[in-house]
LUMDREN-123920 format. One record per residue (C-alpha): x, y, z; residue number from 0. Coordinates in steps of 0.25 Angstrom, whole numbers, always signed. Last residue first. Layout:
// LUMDREN-123920
@xx:X	yy:Y	zz:Z	num:NUM
...
// end
This chain:
// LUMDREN-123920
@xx:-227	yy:+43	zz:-4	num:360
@xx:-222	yy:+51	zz:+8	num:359
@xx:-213	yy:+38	zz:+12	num:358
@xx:-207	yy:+36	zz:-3	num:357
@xx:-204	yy:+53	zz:-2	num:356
@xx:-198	yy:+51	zz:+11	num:355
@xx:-187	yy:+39	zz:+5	num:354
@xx:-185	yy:+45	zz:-6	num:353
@xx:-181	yy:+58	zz:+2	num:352
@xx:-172	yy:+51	zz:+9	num:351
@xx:-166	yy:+44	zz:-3	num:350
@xx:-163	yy:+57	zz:-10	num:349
@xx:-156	yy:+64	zz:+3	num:348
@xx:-148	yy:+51	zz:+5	num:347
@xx:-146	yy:+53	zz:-10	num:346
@xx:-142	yy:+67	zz:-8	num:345
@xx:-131	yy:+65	zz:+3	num:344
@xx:-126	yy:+54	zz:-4	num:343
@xx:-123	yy:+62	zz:-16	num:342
@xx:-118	yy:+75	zz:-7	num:341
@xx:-110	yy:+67	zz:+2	num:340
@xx:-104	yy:+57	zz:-9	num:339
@xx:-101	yy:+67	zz:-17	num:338
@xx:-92	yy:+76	zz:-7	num:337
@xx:-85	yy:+64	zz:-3	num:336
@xx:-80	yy:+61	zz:-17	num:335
@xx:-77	yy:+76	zz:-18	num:334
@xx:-68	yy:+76	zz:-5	num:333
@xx:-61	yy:+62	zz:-10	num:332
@xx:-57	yy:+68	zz:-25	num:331
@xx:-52	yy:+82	zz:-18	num:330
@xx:-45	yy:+74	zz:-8	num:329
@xx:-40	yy:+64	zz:-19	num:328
@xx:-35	yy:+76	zz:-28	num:327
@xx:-29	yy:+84	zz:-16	num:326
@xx:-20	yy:+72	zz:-13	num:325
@xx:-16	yy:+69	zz:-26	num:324
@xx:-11	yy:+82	zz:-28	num:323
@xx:-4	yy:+82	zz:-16	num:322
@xx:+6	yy:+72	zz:-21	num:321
@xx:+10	yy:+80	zz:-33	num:320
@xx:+5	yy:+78	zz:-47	num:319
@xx:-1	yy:+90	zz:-51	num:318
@xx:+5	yy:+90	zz:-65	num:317
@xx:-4	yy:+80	zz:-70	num:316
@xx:+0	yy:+65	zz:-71	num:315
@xx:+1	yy:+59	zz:-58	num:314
@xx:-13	yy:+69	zz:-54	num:313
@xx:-21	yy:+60	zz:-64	num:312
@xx:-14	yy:+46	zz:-59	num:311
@xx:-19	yy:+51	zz:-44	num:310
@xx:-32	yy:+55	zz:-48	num:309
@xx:-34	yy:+42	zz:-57	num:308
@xx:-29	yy:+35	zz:-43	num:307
@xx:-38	yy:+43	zz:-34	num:306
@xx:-51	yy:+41	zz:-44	num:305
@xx:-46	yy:+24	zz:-45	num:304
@xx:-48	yy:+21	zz:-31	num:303
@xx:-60	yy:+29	zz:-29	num:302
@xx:-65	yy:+20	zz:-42	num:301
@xx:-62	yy:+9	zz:-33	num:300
@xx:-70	yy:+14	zz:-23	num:299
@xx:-82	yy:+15	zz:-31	num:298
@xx:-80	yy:+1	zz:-34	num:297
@xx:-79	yy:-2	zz:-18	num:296
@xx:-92	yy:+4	zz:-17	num:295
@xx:-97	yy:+13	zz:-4	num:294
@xx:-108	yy:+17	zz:+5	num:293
@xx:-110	yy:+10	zz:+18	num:292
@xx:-99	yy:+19	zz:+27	num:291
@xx:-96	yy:+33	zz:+34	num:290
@xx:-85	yy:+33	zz:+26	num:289
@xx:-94	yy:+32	zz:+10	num:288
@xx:-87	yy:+24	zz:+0	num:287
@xx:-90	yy:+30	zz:-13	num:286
@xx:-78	yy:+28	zz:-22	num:285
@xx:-72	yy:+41	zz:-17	num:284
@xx:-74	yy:+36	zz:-5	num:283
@xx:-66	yy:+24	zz:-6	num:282
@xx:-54	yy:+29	zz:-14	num:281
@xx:-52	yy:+39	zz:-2	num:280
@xx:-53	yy:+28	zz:+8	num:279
@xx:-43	yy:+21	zz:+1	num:278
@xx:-34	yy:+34	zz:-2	num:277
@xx:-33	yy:+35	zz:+10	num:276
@xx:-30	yy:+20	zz:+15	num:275
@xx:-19	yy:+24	zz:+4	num:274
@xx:-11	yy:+35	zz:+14	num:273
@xx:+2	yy:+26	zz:+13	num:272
@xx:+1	yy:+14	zz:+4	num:271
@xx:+16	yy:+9	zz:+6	num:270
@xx:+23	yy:+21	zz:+16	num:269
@xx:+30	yy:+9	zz:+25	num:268
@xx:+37	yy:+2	zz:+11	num:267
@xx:+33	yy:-8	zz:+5	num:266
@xx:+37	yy:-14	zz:-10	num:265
@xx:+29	yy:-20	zz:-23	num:264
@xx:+21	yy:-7	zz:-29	num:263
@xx:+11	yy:-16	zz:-35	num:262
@xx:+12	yy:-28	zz:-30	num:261
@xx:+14	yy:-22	zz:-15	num:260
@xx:+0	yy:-14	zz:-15	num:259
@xx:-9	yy:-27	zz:-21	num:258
@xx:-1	yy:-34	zz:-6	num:257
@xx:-7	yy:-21	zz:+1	num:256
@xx:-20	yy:-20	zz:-5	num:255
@xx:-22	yy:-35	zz:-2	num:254
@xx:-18	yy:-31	zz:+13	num:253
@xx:-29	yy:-20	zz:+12	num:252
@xx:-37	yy:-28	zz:+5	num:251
@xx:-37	yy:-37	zz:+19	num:250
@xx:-38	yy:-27	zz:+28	num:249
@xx:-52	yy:-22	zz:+21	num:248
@xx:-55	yy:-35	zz:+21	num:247
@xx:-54	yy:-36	zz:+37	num:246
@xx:-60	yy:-22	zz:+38	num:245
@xx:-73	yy:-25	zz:+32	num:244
@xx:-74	yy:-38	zz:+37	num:243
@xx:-74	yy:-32	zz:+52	num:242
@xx:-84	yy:-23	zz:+47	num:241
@xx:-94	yy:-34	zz:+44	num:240
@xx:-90	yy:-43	zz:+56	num:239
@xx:-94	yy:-28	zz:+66	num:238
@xx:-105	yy:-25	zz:+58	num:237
@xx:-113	yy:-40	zz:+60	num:236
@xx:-125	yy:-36	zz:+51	num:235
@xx:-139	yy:-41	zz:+57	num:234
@xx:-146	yy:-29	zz:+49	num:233
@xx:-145	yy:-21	zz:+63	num:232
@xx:-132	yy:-22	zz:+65	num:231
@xx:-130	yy:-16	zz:+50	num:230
@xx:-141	yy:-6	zz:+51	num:229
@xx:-133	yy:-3	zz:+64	num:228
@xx:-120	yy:-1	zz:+55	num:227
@xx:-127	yy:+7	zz:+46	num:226
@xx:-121	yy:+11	zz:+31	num:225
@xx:-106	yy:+6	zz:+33	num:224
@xx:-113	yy:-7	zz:+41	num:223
@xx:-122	yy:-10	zz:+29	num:222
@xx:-111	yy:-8	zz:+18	num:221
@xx:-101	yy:-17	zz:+25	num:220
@xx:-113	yy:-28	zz:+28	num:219
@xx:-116	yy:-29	zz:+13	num:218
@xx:-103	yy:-30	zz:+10	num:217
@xx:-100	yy:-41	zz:+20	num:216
@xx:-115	yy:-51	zz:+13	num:215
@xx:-106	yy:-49	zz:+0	num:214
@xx:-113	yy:-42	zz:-12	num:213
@xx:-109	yy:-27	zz:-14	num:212
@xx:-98	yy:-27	zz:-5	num:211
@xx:-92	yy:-40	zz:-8	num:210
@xx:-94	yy:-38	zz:-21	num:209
@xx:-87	yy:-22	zz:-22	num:208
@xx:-75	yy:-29	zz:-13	num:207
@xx:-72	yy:-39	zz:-24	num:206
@xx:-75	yy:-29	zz:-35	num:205
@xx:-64	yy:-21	zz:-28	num:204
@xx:-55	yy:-32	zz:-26	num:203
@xx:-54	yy:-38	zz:-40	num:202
@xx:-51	yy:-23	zz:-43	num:201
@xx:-39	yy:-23	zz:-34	num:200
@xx:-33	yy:-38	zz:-38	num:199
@xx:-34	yy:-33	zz:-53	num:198
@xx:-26	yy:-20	zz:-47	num:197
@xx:-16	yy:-30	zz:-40	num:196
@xx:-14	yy:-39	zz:-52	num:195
@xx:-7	yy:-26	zz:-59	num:194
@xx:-15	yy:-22	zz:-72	num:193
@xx:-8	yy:-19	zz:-86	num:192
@xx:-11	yy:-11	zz:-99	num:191
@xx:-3	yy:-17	zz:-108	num:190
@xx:+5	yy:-7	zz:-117	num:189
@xx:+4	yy:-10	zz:-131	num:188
@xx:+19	yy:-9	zz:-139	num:187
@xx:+18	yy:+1	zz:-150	num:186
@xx:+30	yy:+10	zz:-147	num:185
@xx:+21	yy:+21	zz:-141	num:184
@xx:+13	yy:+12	zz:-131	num:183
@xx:+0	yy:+5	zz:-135	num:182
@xx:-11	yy:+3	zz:-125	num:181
@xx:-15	yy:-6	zz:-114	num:180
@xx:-29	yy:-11	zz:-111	num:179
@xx:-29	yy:-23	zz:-122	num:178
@xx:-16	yy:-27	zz:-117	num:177
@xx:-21	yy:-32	zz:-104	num:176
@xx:-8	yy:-32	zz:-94	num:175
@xx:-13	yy:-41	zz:-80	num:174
@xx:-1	yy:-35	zz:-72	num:173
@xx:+12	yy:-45	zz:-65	num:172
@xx:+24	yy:-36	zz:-61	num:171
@xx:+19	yy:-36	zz:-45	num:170
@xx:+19	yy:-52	zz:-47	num:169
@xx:+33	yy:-52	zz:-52	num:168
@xx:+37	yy:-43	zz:-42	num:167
@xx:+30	yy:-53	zz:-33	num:166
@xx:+36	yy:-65	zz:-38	num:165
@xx:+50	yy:-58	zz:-36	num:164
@xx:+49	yy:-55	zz:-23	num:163
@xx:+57	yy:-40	zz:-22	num:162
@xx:+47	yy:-33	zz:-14	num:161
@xx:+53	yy:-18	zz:-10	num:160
@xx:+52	yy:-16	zz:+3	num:159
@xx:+54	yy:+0	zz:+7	num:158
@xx:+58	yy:+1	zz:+21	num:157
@xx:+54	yy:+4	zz:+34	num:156
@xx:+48	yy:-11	zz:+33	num:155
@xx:+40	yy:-20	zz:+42	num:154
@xx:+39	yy:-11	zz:+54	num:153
@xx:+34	yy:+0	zz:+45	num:152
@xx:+25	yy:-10	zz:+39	num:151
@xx:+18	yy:-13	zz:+52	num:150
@xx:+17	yy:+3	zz:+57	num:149
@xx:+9	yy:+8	zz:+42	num:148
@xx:+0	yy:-7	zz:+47	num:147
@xx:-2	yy:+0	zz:+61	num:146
@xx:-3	yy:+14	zz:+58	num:145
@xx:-14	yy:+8	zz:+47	num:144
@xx:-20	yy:-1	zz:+57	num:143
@xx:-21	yy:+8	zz:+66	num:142
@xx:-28	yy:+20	zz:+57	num:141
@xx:-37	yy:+8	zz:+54	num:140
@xx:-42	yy:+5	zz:+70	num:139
@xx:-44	yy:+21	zz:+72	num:138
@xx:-52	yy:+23	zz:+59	num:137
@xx:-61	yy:+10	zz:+61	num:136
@xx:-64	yy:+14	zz:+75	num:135
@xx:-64	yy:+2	zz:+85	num:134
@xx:-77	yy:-4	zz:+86	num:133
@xx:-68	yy:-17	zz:+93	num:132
@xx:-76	yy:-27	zz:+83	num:131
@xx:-77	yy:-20	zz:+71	num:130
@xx:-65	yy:-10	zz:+72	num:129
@xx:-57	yy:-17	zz:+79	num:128
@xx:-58	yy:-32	zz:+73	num:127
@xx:-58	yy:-26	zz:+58	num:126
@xx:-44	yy:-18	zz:+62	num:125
@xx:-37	yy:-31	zz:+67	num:124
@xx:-44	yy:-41	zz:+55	num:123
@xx:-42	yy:-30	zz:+43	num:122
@xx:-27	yy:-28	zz:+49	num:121
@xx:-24	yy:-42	zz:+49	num:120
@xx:-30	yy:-46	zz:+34	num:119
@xx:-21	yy:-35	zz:+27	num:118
@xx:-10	yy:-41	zz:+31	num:117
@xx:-15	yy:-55	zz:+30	num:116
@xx:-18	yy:-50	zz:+14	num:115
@xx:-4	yy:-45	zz:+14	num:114
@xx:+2	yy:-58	zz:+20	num:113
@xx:-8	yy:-65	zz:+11	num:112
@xx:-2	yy:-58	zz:-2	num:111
@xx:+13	yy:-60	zz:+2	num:110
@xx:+9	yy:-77	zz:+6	num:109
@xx:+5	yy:-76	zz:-10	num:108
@xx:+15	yy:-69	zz:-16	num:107
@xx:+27	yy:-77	zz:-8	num:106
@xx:+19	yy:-91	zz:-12	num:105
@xx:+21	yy:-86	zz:-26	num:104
@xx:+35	yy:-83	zz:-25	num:103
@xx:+38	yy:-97	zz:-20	num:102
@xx:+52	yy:-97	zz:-13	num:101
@xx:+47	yy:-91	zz:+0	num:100
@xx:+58	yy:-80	zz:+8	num:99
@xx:+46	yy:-72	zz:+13	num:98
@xx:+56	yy:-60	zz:+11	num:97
@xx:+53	yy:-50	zz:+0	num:96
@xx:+38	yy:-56	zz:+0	num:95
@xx:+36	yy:-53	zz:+16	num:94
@xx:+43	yy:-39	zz:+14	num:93
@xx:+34	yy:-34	zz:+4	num:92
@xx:+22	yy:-41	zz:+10	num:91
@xx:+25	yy:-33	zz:+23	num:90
@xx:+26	yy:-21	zz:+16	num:89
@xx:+14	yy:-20	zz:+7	num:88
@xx:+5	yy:-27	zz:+18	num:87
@xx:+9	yy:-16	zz:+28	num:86
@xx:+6	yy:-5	zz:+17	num:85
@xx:-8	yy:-10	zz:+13	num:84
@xx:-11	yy:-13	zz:+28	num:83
@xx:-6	yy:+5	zz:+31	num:82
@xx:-16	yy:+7	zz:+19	num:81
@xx:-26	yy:+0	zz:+23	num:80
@xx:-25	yy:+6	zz:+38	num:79
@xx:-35	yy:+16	zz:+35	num:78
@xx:-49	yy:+7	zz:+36	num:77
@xx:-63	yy:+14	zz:+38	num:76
@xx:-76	yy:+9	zz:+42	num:75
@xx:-91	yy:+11	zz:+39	num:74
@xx:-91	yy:-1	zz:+31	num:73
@xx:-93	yy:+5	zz:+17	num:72
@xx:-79	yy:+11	zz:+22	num:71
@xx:-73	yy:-2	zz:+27	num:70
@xx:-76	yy:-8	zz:+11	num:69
@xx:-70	yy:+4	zz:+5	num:68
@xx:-59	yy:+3	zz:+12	num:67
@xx:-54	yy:-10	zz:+8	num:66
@xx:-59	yy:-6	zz:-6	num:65
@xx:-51	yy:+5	zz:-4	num:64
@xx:-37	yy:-5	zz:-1	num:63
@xx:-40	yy:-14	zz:-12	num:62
@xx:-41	yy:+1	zz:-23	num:61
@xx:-29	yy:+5	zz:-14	num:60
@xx:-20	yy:-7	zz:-19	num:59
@xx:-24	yy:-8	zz:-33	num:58
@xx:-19	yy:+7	zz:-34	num:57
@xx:-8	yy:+8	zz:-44	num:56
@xx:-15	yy:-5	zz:-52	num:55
@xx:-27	yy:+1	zz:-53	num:54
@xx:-24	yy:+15	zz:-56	num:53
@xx:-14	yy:+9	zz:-68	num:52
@xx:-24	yy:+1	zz:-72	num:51
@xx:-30	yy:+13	zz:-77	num:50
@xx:-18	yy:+20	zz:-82	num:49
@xx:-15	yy:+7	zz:-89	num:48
@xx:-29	yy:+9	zz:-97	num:47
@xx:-23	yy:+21	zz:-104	num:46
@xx:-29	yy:+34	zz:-107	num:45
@xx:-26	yy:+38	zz:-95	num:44
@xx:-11	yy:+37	zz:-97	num:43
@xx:-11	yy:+47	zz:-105	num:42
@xx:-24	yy:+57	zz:-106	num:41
@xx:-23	yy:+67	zz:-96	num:40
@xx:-36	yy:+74	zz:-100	num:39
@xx:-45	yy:+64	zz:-106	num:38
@xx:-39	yy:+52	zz:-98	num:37
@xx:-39	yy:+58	zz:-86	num:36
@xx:-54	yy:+65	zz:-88	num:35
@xx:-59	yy:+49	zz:-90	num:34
@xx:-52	yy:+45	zz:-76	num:33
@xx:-58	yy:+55	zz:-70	num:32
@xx:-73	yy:+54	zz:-76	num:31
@xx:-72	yy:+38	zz:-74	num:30
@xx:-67	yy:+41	zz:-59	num:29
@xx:-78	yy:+50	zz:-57	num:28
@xx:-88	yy:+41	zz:-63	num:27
@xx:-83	yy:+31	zz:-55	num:26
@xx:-85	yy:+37	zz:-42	num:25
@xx:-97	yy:+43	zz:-45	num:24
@xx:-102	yy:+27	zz:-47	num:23
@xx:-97	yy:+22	zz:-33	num:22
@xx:-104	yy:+34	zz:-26	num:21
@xx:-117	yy:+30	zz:-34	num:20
@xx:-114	yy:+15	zz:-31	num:19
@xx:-111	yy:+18	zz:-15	num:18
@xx:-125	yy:+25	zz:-14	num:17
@xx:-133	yy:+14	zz:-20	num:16
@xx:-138	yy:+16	zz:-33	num:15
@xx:-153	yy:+17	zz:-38	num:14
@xx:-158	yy:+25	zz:-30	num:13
@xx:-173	yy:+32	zz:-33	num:12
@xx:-178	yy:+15	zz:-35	num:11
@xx:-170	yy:+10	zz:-23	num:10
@xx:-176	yy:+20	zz:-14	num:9
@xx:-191	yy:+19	zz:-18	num:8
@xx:-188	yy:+4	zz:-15	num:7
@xx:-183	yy:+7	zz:-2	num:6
@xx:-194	yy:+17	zz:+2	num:5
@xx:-205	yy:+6	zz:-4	num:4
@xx:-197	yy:-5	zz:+6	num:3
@xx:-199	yy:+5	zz:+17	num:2
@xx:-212	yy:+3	zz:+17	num:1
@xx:-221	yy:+17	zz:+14	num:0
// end
């Protein structure tokens, strides 16, 4: 039997990839949570501000997963996103309070290319080491987060607070859509309201999910994640492919960084501490596998949104201490990790089986 009849035996008994199944379970388990907390804690919930509300709270982590997500599928691992994001805050904080420039646009502007350059440094360095030194993703990332935590230490032990008028009045801007809000007790309707930064945070997630789905890069990123020498082999050049990986993985983290600052507009050295975590969390629970070519960036995004509906849910009920949360995402994360085992573990089962039946036939 050709291995053409195999494959198209395959494709008929399969009809989603491995990535859209984990993608999918992903959302049905945010749409089942989300659906229980409006049934059963009611308030806010019931309200479309509570949902924009996770976007805008979380704009920054959902550019830094996707960041993640795209190293992940890869093969790699980046935990210095975090420590960028930090870094960027701080120094963009003290570059807008005294650039000295009379035009608040200009300010803005040279602001947001300091963070994206920021961001665009540490890609370039830690790209270069691992791809073409074949240094240790892990070790090379750890260093750039001790180095980037380090940097804005140097620049500030203080909180900085942004007092640039233009930018406060930026921060202050949100898209309201009247239609989506509701009507508070005195009669007045409510707007419900978007910041800039989580319109800018979805735009980058279907962004990243073309570019991984269509573009010539994403389809090298999931082939050397799933077979490095099948990659070599297929003429792929692995070490240019990954070294793009982390280079835009720098650069959303320097975006993230700048999205960071116009919502909670001040730095200080403890900005964003521990969310290269829960970027790597989000990703797996939307799917993206750590040993590499399985993955979705919307998947991720709905990883994004489970932690922050859990986080929102244990804000409001009695248990909300710290350690709480905690225990809620390791519990979320452990099961995630359970499913992807047992289901992926069965279809590789399925498929091989396929496989020997078409042969016998």
């Amino acid at each position: 039997m050709s291995l053409k009849t195999v494959s198209t035996a395959q494709k008929r008994r399969e009809p989603i990839t491995d990535s859209q199944l984990l993608m999918t379970i992903t959302i049905g388990i945010f749409v089942v949570m989300y659906a229980a907390a409006m049934i059963f804690m009611g308030g806010g919930f019931l309200r479309t501000q509570q949902f924009f509300d996770l976007l805008n709270d979380n704009a920054a982590l959902i550019i830094i997963s996707c960041s993640l997500t795209i190293v992940m599928i890869g093969g790699g691992i980046n935990i210095s996103v975090g420590g960028v994001i930090g870094l960027t805050v701080m120094a963009c904080a003290l570059f807008l309070n005294g650039n000295g420039i009379e035009s608040s646009g200009l300010s803005i502007f040279l602001t947001f290319l300091l963070a994206l350059g920021i961001g665009l440094a540490f890609g370039l360095l830690q790209g270069a080491l691992i791809s073409y030194l074949d240094i240790q993703p892990f070790i090379v990332t750890l260093a750039g987060m001790f180095l980037s935590r380090g940097l804005t230490t140097i620049l500030s032990v203080n909180p900085v607070k942004v007092s640039h008028e233009g930018f406060q009045a930026l921060v202050k801007t949100k898209l309201a859509i009247p239609w989506l809000g509701y009507t508070a007790k005195n009669g007045n309707l409510i707007a419900a309201k978007l910041e800039i930064g989580a319109i800018v945070a979805v735009a980058i997630v279907v962004l990243v999910y073309l570019m991984l789905r269509y573009a010539q890069l994403g389809r090298h990123i999931y082939a050397i994640g799933g077979n490095q020498q099948s990659a070599l082999m297929l003429g792929i050049n692995v070490k240019r492919t990954r070294f793009m990986s982390y280079l835009l993985s720098g650069l959303l983290s320097g975006l993230a960084g700048f999205i960071f600052l116009m919502h909670k507009p001040a730095g200080n050295a403890s900005v964003a501490m521990r969310s290269e975590m829960d970027a790597i969390a989000s990703s797996i629970i939307g799917g993206t596998l750590l040993t590499g070519g399985v993955g979705n960036v919307i998947g991720t995004f709905f990883g994004t949104m489970i932690l922050a509906t859990i986080q929102k849910i244990i804000a409001l009920s009695p248990l909300n201490e710290s350690w709480w949360q905690e225990m809620a995402n390791g519990a979320m994360l452990g099961l995630f990790i359970m499913l992807q085992s047992v289901i992926l573990g069965n279809r590789g089962k399925h498929r091989k089986a396929n496989i020997q039946a078409v042969q016998k036939g």
